[in-house]
mmCIF file of the C-alpha atoms, coordinates in Angstrom:
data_MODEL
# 
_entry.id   MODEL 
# 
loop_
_atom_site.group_PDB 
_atom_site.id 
_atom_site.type_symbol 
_atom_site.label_atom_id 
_atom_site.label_alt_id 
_atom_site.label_comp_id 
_atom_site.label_asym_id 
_atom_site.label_entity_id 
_atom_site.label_seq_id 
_atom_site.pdbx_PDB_ins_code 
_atom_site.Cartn_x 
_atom_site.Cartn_y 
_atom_site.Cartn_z 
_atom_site.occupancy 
_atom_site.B_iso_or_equiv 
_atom_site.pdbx_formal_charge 
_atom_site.auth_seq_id 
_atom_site.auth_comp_id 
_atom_site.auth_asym_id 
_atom_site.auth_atom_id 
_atom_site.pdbx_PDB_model_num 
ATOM 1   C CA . UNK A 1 1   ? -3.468  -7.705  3.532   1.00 0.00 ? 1   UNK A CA 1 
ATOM 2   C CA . UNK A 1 2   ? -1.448  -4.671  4.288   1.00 0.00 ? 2   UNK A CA 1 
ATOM 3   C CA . UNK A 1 3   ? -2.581  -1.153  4.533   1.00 0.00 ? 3   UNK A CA 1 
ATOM 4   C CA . UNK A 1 4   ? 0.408   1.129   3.188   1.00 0.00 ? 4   UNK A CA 1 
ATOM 5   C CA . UNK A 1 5   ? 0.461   5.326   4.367   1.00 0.00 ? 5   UNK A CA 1 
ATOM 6   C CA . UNK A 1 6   ? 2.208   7.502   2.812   1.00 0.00 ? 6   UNK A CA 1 
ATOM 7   C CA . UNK A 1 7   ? 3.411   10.851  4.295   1.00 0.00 ? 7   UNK A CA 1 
ATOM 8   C CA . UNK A 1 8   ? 2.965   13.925  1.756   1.00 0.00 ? 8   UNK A CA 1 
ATOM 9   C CA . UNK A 1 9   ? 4.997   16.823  0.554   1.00 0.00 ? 9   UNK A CA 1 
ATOM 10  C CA . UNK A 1 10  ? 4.537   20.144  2.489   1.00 0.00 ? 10  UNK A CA 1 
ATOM 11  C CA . UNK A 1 11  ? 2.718   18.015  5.478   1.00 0.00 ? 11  UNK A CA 1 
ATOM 12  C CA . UNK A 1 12  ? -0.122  16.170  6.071   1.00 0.00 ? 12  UNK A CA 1 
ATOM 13  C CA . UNK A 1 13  ? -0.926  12.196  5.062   1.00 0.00 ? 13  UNK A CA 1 
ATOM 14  C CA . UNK A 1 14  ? -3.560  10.501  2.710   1.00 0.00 ? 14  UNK A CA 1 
ATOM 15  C CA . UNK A 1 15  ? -2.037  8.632   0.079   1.00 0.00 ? 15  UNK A CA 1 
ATOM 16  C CA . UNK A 1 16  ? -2.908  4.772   1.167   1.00 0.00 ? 16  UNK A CA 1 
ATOM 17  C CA . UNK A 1 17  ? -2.820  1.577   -0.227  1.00 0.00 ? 17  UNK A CA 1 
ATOM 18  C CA . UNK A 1 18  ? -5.120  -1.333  0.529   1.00 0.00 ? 18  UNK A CA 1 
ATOM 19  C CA . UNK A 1 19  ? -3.832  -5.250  -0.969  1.00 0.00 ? 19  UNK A CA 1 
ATOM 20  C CA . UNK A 1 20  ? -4.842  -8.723  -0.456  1.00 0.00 ? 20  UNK A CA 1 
ATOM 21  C CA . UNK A 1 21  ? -2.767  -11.312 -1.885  1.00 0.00 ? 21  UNK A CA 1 
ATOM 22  C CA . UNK A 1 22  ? -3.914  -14.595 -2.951  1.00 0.00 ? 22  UNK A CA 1 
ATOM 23  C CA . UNK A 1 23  ? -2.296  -17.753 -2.517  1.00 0.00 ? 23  UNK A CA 1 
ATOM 24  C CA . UNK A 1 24  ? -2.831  -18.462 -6.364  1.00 0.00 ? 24  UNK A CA 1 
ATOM 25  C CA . UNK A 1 25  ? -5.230  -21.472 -6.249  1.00 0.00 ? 25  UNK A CA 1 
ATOM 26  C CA . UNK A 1 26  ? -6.997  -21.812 -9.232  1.00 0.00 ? 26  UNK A CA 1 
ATOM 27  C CA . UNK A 1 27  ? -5.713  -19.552 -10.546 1.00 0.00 ? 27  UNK A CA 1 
ATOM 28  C CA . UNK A 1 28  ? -2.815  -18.718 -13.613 1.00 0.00 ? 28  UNK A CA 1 
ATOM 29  C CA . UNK A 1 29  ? -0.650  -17.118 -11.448 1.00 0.00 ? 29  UNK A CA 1 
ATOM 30  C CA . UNK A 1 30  ? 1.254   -18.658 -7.964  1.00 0.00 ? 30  UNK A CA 1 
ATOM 31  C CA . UNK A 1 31  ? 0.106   -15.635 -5.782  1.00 0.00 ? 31  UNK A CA 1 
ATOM 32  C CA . UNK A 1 32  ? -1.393  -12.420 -6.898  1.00 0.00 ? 32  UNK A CA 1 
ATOM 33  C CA . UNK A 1 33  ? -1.696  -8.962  -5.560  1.00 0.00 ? 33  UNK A CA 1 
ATOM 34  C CA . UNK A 1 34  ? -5.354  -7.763  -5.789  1.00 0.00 ? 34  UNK A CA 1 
ATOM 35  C CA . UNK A 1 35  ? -5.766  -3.609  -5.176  1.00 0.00 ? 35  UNK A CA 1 
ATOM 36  C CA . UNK A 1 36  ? -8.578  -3.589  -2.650  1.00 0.00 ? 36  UNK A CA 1 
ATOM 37  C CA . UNK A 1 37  ? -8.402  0.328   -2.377  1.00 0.00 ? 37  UNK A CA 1 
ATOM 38  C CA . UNK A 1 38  ? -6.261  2.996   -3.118  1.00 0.00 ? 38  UNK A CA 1 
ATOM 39  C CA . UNK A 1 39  ? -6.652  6.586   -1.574  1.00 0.00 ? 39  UNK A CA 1 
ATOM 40  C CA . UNK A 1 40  ? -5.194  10.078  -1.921  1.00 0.00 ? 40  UNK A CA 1 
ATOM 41  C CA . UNK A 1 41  ? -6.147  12.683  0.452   1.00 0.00 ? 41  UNK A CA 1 
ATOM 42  C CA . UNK A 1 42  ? -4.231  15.146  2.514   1.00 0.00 ? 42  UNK A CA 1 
ATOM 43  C CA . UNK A 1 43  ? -5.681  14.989  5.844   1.00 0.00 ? 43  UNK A CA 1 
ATOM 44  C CA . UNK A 1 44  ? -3.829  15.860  9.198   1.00 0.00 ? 44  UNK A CA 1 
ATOM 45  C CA . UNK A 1 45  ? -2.485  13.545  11.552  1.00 0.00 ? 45  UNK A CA 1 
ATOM 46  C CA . UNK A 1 46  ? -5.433  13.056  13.663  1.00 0.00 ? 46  UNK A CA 1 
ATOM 47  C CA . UNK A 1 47  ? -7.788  12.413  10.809  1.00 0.00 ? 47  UNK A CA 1 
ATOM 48  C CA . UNK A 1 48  ? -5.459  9.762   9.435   1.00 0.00 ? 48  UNK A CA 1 
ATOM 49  C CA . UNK A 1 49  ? -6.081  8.058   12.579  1.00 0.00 ? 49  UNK A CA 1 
ATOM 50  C CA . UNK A 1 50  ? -9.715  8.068   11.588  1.00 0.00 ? 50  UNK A CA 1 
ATOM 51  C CA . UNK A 1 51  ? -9.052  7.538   8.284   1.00 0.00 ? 51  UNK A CA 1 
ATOM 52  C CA . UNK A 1 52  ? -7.020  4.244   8.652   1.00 0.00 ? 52  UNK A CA 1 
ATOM 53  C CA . UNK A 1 53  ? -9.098  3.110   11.284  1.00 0.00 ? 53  UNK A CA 1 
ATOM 54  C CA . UNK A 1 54  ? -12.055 3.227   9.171   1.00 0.00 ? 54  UNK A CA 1 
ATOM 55  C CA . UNK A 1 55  ? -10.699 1.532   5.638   1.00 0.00 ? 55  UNK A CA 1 
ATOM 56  C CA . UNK A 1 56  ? -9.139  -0.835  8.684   1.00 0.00 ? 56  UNK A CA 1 
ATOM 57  C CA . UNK A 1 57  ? -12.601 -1.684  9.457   1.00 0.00 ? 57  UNK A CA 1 
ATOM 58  C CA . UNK A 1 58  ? -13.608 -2.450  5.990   1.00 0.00 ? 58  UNK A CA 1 
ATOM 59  C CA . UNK A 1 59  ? -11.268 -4.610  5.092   1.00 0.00 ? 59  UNK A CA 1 
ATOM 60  C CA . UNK A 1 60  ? -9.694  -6.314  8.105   1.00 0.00 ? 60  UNK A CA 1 
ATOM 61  C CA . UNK A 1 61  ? -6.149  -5.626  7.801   1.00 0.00 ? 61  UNK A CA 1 
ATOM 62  C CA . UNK A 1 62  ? -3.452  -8.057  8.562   1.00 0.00 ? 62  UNK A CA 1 
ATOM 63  C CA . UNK A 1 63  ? -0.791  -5.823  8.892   1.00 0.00 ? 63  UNK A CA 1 
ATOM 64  C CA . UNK A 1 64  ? -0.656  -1.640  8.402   1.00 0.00 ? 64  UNK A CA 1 
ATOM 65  C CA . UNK A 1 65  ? 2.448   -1.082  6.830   1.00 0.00 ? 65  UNK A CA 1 
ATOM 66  C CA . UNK A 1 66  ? 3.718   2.229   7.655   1.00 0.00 ? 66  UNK A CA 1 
ATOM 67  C CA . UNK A 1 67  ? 6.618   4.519   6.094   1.00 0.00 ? 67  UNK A CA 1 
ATOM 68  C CA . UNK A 1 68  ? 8.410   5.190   9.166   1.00 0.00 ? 68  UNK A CA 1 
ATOM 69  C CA . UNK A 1 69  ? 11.087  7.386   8.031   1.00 0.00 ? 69  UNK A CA 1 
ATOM 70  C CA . UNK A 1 70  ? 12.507  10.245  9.554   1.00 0.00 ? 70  UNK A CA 1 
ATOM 71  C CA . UNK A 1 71  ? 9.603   12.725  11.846  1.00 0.00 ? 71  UNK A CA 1 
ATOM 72  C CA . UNK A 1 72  ? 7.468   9.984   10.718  1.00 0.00 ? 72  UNK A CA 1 
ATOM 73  C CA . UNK A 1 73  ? 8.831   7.412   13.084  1.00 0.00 ? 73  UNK A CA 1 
ATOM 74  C CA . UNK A 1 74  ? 7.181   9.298   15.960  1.00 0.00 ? 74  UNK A CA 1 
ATOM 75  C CA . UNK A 1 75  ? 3.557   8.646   14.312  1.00 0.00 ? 75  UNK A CA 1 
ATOM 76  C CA . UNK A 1 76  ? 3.977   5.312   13.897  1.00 0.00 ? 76  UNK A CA 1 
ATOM 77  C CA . UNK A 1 77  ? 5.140   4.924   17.040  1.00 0.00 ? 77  UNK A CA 1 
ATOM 78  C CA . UNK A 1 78  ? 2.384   6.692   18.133  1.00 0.00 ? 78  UNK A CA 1 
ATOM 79  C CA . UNK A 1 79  ? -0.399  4.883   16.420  1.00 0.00 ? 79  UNK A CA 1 
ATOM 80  C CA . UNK A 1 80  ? 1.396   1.426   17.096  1.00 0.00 ? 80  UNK A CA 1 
ATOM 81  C CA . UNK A 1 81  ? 1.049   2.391   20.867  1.00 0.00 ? 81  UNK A CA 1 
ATOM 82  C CA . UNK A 1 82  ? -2.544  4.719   20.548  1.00 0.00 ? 82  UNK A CA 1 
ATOM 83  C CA . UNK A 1 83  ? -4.870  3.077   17.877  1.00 0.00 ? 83  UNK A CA 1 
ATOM 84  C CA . UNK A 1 84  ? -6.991  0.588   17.962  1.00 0.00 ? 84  UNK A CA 1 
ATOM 85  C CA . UNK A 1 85  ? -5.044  -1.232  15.127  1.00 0.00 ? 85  UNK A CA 1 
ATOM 86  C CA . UNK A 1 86  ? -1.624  -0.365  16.947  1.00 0.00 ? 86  UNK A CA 1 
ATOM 87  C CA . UNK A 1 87  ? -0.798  -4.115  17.008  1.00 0.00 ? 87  UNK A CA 1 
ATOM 88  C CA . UNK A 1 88  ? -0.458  -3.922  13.306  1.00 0.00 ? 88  UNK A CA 1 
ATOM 89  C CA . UNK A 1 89  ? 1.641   -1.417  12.813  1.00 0.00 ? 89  UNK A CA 1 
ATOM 90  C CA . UNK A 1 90  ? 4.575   -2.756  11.114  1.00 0.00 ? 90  UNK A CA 1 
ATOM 91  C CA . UNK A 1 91  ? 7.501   0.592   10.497  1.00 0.00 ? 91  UNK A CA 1 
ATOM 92  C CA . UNK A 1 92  ? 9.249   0.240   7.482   1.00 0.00 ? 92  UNK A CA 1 
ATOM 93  C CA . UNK A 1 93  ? 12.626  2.437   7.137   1.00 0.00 ? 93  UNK A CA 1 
ATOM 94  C CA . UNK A 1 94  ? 12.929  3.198   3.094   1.00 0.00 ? 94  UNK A CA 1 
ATOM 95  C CA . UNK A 1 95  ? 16.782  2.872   2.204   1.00 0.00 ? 95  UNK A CA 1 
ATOM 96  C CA . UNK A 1 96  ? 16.489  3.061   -1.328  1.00 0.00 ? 96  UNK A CA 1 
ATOM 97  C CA . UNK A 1 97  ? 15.166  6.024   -3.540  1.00 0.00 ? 97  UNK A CA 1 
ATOM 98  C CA . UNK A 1 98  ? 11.717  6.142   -4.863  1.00 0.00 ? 98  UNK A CA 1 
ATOM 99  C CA . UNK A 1 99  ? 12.876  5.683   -8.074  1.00 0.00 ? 99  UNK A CA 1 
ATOM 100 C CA . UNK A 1 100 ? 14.175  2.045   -7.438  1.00 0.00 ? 100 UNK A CA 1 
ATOM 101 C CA . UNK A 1 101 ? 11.640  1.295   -5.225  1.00 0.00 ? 101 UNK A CA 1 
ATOM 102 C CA . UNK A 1 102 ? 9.086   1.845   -8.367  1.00 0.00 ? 102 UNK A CA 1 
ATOM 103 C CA . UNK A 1 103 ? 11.679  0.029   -10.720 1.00 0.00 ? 103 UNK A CA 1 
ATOM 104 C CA . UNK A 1 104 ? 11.120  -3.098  -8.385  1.00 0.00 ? 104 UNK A CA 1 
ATOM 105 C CA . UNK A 1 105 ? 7.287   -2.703  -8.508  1.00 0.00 ? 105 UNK A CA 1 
ATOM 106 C CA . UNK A 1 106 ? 7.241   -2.448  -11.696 1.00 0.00 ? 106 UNK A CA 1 
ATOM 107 C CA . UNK A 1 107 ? 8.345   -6.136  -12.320 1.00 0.00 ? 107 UNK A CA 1 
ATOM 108 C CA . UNK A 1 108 ? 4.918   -7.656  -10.664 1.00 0.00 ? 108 UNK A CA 1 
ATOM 109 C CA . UNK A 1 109 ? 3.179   -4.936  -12.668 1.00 0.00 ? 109 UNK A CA 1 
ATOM 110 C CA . UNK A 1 110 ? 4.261   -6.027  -15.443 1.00 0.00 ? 110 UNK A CA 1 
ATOM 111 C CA . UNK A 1 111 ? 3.934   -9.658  -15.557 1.00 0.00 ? 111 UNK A CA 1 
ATOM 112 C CA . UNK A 1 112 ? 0.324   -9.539  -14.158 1.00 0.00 ? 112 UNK A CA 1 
ATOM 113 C CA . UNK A 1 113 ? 0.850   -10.501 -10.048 1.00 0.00 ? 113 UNK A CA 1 
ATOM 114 C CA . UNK A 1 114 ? -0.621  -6.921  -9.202  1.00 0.00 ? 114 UNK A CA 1 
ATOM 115 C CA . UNK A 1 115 ? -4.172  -6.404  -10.414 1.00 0.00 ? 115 UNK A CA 1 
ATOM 116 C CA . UNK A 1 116 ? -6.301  -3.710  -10.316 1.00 0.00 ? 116 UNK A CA 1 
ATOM 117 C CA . UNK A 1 117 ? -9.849  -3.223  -9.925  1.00 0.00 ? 117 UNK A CA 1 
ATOM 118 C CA . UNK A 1 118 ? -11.569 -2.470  -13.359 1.00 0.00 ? 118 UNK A CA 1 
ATOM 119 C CA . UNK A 1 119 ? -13.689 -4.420  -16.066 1.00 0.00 ? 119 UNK A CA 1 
ATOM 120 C CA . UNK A 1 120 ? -13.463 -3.845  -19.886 1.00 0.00 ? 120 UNK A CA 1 
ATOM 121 C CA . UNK A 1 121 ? -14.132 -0.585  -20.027 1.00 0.00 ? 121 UNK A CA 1 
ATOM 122 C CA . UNK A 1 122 ? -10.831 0.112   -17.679 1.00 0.00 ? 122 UNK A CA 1 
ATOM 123 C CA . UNK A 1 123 ? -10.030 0.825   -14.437 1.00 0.00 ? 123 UNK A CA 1 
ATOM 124 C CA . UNK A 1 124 ? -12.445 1.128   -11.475 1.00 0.00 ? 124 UNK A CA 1 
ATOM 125 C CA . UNK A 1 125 ? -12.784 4.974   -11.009 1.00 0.00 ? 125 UNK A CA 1 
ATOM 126 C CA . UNK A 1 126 ? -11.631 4.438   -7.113  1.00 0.00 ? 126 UNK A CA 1 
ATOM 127 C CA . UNK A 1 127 ? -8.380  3.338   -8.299  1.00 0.00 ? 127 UNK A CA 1 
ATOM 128 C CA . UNK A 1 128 ? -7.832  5.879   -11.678 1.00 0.00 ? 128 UNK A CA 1 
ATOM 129 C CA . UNK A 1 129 ? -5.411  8.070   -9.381  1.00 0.00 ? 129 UNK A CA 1 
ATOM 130 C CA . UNK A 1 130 ? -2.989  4.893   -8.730  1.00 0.00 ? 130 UNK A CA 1 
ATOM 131 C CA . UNK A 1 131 ? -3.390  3.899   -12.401 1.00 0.00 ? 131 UNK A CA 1 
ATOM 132 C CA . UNK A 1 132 ? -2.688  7.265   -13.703 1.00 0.00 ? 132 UNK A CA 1 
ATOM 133 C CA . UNK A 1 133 ? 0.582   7.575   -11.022 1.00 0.00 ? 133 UNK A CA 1 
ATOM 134 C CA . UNK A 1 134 ? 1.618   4.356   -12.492 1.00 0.00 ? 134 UNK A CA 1 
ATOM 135 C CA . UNK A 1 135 ? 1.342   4.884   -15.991 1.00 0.00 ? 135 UNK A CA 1 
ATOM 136 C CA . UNK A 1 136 ? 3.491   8.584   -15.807 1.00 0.00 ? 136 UNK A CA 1 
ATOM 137 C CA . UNK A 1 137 ? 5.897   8.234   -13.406 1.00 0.00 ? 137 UNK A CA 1 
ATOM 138 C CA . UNK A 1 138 ? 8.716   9.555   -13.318 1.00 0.00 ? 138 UNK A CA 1 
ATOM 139 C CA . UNK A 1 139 ? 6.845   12.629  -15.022 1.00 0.00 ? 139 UNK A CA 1 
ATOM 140 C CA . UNK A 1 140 ? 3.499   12.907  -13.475 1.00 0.00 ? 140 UNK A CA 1 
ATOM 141 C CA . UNK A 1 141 ? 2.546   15.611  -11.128 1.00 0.00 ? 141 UNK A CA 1 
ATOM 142 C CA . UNK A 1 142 ? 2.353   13.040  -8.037  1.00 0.00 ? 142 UNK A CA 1 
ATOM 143 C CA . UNK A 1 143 ? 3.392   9.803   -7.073  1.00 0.00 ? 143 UNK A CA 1 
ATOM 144 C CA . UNK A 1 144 ? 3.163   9.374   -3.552  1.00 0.00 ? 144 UNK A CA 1 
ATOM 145 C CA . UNK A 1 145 ? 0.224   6.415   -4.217  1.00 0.00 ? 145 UNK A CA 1 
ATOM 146 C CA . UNK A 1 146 ? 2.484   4.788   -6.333  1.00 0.00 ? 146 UNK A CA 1 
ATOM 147 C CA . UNK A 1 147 ? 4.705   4.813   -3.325  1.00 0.00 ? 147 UNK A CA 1 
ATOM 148 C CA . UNK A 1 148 ? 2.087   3.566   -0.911  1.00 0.00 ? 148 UNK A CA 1 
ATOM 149 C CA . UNK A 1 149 ? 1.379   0.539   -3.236  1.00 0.00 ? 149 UNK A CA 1 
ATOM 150 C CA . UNK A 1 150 ? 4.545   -0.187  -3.733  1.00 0.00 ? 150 UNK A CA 1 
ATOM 151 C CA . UNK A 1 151 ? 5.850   -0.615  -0.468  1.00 0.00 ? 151 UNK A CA 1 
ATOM 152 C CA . UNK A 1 152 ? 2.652   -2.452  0.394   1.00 0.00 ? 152 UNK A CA 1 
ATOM 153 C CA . UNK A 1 153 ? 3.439   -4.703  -2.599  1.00 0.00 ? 153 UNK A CA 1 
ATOM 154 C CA . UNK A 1 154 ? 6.889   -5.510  -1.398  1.00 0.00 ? 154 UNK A CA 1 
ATOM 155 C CA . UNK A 1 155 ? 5.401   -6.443  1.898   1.00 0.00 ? 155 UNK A CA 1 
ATOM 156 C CA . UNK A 1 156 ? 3.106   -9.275  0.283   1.00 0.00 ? 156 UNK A CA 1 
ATOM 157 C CA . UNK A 1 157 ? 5.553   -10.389 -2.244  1.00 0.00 ? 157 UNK A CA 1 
ATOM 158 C CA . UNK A 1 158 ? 8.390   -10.564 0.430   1.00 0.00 ? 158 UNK A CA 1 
ATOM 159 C CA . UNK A 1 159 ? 6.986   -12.251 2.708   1.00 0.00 ? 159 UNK A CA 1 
ATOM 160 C CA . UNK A 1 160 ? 6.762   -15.945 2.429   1.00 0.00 ? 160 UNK A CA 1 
ATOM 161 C CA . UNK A 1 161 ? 3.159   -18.227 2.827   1.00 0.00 ? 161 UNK A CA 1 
ATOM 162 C CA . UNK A 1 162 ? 3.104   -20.607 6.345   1.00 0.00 ? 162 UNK A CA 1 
ATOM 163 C CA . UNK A 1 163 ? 4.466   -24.256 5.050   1.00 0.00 ? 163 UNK A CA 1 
ATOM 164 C CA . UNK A 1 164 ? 2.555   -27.004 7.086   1.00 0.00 ? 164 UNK A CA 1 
ATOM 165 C CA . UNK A 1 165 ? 4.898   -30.581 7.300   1.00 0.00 ? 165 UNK A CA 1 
ATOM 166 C CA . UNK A 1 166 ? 3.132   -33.903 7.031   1.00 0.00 ? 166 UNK A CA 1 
# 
């Protein structure tokens, strides 16, 4: 499961992304993306050390998938040398605009691999902010968590399951 940071206009972090994916048995669908936790807050630096750490703790992350763009290559260098989690850093480099990037998440959206938490009466209240980013974007006010889950999501979806030979 990845953990997914996003860095936010005018400075400071907070939107994350939390995602298991399943390996589809018994169920409808091959593999699935389950939303574990999403998060928006702007917090500094430091406190996103804390921050990640903690959610880290929860959920036992595999690999923290961080957008390592630009000034933010030096914080992911830094917490992939600092943190306790450093090991599972993994930088990702965006080359393509948000827009495209949203275009491709959209597919697994759509056809049910990405699920979020929620029972009939909708979604979970600790995911509404992702839902709502996802449901106006390009015209909503933010989408920075839409951002976080979708690079998270192309992390899971592109990378492929161990094959064992017998």
């Amino acid at each position: 499961m990845p953990f997914s940071p996003s860095p936010l206009r005018g400075g400071g972090w907070g939107e994350g992304f939390w995602g298991a994916k399943s390996d589809g048995l018994g169920s409808d669908f091959p593999s699935e993306i389950r939303v574990l936790e999403a998060t928006a807050r702007r917090v500094s630096t430091p406190d996103l050390v804390g921050l990640i750490d903690a959610v880290d703790r929860r959920w036992h992350a595999d690999a923290i998938v961080f957008e390592a763009n630009a000034a933010f290559a030096g914080i992911g260098e830094l917490l992939a040398r600092h943190a306790r989690f450093g090991g599972r850093v993994l930088p990702v480099t965006q080359s393509r605009s948000k827009a495209v990037r949203t275009a491709a998440f959209a597919v697994p959206v759509q056809n049910g691999t990405v699920r979020l938490k929620g029972d009939r009466g909708g979604v979970d209240a600790g995911q509404r902010e992702l839902f709502d980013e996802m449901t106006t974007f390009p015209f909503g006010s933010h989408d920075d968590l839409l951002d976080a889950a979708a690079t998270g999501c192309e992390h899971l979806l592109g990378r492929p399951d161990p094959r064992v030979w017998v």
